[in-house]
C-alpha positions as CSV (number, residue, x, y, z in Angstrom):
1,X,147.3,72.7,78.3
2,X,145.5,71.7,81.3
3,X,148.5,69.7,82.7
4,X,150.9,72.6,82.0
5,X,148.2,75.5,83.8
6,X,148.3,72.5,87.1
7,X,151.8,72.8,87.1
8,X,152.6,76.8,86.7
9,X,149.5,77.4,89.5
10,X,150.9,74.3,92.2
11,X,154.2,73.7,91.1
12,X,155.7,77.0,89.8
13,X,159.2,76.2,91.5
14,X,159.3,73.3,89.4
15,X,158.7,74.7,85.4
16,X,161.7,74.6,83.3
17,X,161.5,78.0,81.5
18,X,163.2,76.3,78.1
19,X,159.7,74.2,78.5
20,X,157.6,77.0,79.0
21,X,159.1,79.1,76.2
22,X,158.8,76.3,73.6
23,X,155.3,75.1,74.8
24,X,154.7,79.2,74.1
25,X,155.7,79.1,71.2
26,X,154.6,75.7,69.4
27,X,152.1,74.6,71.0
28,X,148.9,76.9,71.4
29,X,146.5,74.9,69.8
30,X,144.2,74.6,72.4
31,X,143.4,78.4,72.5
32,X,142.8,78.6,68.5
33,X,140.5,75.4,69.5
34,X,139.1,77.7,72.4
35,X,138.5,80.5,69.9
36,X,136.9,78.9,67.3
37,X,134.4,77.0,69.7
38,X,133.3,80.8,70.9
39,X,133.4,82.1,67.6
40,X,131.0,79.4,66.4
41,X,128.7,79.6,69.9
42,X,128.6,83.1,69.2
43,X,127.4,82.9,65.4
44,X,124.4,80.3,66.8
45,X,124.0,80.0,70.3
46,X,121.2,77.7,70.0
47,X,124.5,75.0,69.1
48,X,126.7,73.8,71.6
């Protein structure tokens, strides 16, 4: 996710939007990753 965030912030011109949408829609793993990390933080901040 961090490689595709690089490219849409310094190299907008060049994202193929057939990319973009099926990176969209496939592959959001990294935010339900994100989510659960908070969720569990929040639950027991005294685990990190």
């Amino acid at each position: 996710m961090a490689g595709l965030r690089n490219r849409l912030v310094h190299l907008y011109w060049e994202v193929d939007e057939s990319i973009l949408y099926t990176i969209l829609q496939n592959d959001l793993d990294d935010f339900d990753q994100f989510k659960a990390y908070v969720y569990h933080l929040l639950q027991d901040p005294e685990v990190s």
